[in-house]
C-alpha positions in Angstrom: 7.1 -57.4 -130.2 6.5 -59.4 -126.6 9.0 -58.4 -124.0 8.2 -60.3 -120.7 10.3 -60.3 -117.4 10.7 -62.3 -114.5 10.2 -65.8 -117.2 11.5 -68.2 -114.1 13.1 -70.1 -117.2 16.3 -71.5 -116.9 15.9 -72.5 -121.0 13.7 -72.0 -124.1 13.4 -74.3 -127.1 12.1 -73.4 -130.9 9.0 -75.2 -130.2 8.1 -73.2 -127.1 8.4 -70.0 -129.0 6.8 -71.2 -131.8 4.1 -72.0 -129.7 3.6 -69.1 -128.0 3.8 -66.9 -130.9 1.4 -68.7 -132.7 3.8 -69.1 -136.1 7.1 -69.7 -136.4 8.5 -66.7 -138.4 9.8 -65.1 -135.4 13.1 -64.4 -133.8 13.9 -64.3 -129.9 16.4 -63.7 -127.5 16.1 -65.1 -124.2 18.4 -64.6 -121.2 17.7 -67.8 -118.6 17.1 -67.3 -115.0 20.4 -66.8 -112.7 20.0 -67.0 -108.4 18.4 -63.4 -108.5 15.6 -65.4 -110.5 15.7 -62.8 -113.5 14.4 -64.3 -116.7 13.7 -62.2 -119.8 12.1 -62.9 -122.9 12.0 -60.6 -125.9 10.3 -62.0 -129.5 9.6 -60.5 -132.8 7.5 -61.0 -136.0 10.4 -61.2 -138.9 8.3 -59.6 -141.3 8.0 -56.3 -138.9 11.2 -56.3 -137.2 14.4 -57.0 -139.0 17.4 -57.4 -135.8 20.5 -55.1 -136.7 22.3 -56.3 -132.9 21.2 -57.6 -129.5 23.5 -56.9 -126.7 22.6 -58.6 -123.2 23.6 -57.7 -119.8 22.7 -58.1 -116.3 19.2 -57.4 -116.0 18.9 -56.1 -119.4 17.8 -57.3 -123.1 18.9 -54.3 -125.6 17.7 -55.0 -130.0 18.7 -52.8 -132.6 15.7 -53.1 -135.1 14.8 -51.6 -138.3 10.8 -51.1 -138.3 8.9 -51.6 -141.0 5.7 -49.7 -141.1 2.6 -49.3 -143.2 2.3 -50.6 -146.5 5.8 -48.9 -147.7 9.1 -50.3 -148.1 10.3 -47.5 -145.7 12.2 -48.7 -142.1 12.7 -46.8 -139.1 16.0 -47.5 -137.0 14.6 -48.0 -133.1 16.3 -49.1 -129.9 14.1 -51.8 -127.4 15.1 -52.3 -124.3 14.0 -55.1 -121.9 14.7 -54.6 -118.3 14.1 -56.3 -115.2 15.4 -54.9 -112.4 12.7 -56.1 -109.3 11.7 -53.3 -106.9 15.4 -52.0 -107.9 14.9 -48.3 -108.8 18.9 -47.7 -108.6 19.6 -50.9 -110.5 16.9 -49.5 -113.7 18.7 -46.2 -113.3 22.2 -47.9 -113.6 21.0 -49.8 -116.4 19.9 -47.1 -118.6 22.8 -45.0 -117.6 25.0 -47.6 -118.7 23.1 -48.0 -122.1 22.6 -43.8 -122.6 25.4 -43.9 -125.3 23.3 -46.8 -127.9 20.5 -43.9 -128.3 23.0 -42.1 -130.4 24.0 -45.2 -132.4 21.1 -45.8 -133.4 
C-alpha cells in the first residue's frame, strides 16, 4: 500500500503507475490537484489487497480492503484512509468525524 499527499498532479495515467510501482498488477485511485493544491495518491498490490469500495471527498481518499495475510487463504476487512489536510488540524478532525460511522461498516 503507498498513500502519498500533496502529488501537485492534476492527472495520472496507467503508465505512470505502472512505473512507479514497479509491475503493473496494481490498482489506484487518485484525486487530481484542485486551487488548494491537494493531490492524493493511494495504490495497492492486487494480490494483497482486494478493493471492496473507495469513497473520495475533499481532502480525503477512504478503501475498503479485504487483506490477505500470510500464506492462508484467510482476509481481514480493514478501513485506509488517505488525508491531506495541510497545517489544518480542524480540517483532519472534520474529516475523520465525518468518516467515524465507516469504522463500523467495516
Amino acid at each position: 500500500m503507498l498513500c502519498v499527499q500533496e502529488t501537485k498532479l492534476v492527472s495520472l495515467n496507467t503508465s505512470n503507475c505502472f512505473s512507479l510501482w514497479g509491475s503493473n498488477d496494481i490498482s489506484w485511485v487518485h484525486r487530481g490537484i484542485d486551487r488548494e493544491g491537494e493531490g492524493i495518491l493511494t495504490m495497492w498490490d492486487n494480490k494483497v489487497f482486494k478493493c471492496v469500495s473507495v469513497e473520495e471527498g475533499k481532502g480525503y481518499v477512504l478503501l475498503a480492503v479485504d487483506y490477505k495475510y500470510g500464506a492462508s487463504d484467510s482476509n481481514v476487512k480493514v478501513l485506509i484512509m488517505n488525508v491531506y489536510a495541510p497545517c489544518s488540524n480542524k480540517r483532519e478532525s472534520d474529516i475523520m468525524e465525518r468518516n467515524r460511522g465507516q469504522i463500523g461498516k467495516c
